[in-house]
N, C-alpha and C positions, 0 to 999 in steps of 0.2 A: 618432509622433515620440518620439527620448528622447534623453537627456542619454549614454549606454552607448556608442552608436558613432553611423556614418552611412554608408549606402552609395553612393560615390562615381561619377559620369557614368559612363556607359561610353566606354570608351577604343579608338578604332580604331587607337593603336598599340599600347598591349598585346595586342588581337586578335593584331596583324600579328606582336609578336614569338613570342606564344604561339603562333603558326602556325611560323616557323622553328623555334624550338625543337623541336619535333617531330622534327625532325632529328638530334637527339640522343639516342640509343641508348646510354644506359648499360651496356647487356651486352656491349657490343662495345669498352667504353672501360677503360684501365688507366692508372696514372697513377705517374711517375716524379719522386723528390724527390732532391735535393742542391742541399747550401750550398757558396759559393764564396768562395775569399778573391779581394778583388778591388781589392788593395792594386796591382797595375800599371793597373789602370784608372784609379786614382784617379791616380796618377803621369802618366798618360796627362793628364787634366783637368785639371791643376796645369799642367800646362806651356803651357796656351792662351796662345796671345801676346794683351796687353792691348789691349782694345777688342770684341774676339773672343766667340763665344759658348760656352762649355766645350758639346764633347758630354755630351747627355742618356746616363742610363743605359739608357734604351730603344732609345738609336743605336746603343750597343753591342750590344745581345741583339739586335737585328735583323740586323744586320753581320756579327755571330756565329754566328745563326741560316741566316741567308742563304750563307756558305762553307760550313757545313755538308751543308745541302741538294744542293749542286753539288757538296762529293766524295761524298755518298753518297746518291746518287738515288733508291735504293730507298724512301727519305723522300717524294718528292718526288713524290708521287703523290694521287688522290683518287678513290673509290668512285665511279662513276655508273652510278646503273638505266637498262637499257634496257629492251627493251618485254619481255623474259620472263627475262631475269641480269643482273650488275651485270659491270658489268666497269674493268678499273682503268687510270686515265690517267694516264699518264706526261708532267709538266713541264718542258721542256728548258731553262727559266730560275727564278730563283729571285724570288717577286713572296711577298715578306712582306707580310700584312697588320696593324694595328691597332687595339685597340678604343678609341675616344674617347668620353667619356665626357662628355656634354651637358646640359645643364638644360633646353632648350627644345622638346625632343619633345612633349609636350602640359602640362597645367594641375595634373593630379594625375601625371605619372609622368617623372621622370629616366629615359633611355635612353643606349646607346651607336649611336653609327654605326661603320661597317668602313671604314678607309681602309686603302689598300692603296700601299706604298713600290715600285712597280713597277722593276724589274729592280735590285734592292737588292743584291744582292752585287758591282756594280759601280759603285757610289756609295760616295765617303768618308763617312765619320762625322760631317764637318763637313756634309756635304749632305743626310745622311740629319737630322740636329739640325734644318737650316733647313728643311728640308720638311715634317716635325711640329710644330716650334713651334705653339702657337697655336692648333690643331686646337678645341681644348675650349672657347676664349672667343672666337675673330672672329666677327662679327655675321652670323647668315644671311643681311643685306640687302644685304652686301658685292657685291664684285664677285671674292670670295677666288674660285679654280677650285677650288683644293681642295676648298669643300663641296659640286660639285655633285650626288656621289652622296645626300650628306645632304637636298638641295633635291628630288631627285626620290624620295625618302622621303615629305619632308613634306606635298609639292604632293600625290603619288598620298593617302595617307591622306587630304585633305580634299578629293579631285577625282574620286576613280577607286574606284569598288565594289570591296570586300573581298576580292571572287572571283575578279575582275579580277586584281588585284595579288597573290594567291597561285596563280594561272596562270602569271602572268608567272614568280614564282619558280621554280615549276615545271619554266619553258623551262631559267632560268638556271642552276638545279641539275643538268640532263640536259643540256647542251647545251655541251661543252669552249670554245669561244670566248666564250659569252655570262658561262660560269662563271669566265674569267680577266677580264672585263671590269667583273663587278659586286662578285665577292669575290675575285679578286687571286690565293692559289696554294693551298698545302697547311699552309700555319702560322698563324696568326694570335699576338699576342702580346698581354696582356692583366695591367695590375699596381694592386696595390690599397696600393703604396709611399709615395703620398704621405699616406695615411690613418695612417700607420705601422704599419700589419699586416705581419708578420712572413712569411708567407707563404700563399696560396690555394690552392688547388685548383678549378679551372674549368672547366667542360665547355661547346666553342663547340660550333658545329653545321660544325667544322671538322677534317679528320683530325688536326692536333695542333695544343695549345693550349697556347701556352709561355708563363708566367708566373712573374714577379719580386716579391719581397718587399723590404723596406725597407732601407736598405743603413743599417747601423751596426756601432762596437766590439764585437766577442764574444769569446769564451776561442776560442782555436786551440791546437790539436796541432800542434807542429813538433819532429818527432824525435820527444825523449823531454824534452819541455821546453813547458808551457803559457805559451799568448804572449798578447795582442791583436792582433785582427788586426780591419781591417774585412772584412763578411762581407756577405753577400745570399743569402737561400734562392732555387734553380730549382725550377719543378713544371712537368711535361711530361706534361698528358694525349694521351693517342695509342688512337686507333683498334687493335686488336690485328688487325684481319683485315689491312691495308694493311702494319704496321710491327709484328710482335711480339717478344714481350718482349723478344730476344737483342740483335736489330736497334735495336730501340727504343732501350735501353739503352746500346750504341756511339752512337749517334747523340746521344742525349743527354749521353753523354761528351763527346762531340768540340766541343759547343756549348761546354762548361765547359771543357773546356783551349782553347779559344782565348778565352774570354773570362781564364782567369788568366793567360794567358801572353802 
């Protein structure tokens, strides 16, 4: 015994995450930064007629993310091993996913769950805002449907052997319908903006991993004249075998002019 440290229960969800994880191959991952001015968004959020919910800035990068995806497909894709090569699947819809970020995954460890905006590029912003609300605080005793992926998280970790439930994963990561069912498409979006960190850098066990920084006032270039402007950092981790750099790089353009314009 000492007063130094203590070493804490073992945790069968951090097993379980440090199992996906494993999915994440950093030699295969590169990562794409730019700031945005994002002074017509906010324009966009001012004008919510009163009583209304103003879209979240997450509705917009998924919204954004998601028309993206569907004009340039070559994104829209995800690695799967078969039994001796990988070979690459092509998504004919755009299913953004989300990482929400929970308190209740066990005693000693906050985690996230993947929600996933299913066919998100044909949802308004107002429908994408009410479908996320809330995600991070409704009760798991709820009757919410949203968290049932979260439920069959929590139930398997206290019902279902470790080996079990990374078989199952298993299925889910080689198997194109189970993999649009339990992680949604080829994005996932992930922001550390309410903490007011400026911007992350994030590696999912996802071919791109779109993340947002804290939206406030910064020096802007316009012309030949420094301005204010509000601003928000993008960082787009990506997979280089699926989407490289050239590709990557339009792509991740094309999220930022539609989100400034």
């Amino acid at each position: 015994m000492t007063d130094e440290f203590k070493v804490l229960p073992r945790s069968r969800m951090f097993d379980l995450y440090s199992f996906l994880n494993k999915e994440n191959q950093p030699a295969f991952k590169a990562v794409a930064v730019r700031e945005i001015d994002i002074t017509k968004i906010e324009e966009i959020r001012s004008r919510t007629a009163q009583g209304e919910k103003r879209p979240t800035y997450t509705s917009f990068v998924a919204k954004a993310a998601a028309q993206a995806l569907m004009e340039i497909p070559e994104a829209n894709r995800v690695a799967m091993r078969s039994l001796f090569s990988y070979r690459l699947v092509q998504f004919e819809r755009a299913h953004v996913s989300i990482a929400v970020e929970r308190d209740d995954a066990d005693r000693n460890l906050n985690a996230a769950f993947i929600y996933t905006i299913y066919d998100t590029a044909s949802k308004s912003l107002v429908e994408i805002s009410k479908e996320i609300t809330g995600l991070a605080t409704v009760a798991l005793d709820s009757d919410d449907v949203r968290l049932e992926r979260w439920r069959r998280i929590k139930l398997g970790i206290k019902m279902v052997p470790l080996w079990l439930i990374k078989l199952a994963i298993l299925f889910h990561r080689h198997i194109p319908s189970l993999y649009i069912q339990n992680r949604g498409g080829a994005l996932l979006i992930s922001s550390p903006s309410k903490y007011g960190v400026d911007f992350i850098v994030a590696h999912w066990p996802y071919p791109l991993g779109l993340s947002f920084g804290f939206a406030k006032s910064r020096p802007w270039v316009e012309g030949d004249r420094v301005v204010i402007r509000k601003t928000m950092t993008i960082t787009m981790a990506f997979d280089r075998r699926i989407l490289p750099g050239g590709p990557a790089a339009k792509f991740m353009n094309r999220i930022c002019e539609i989100l400034e314009n």
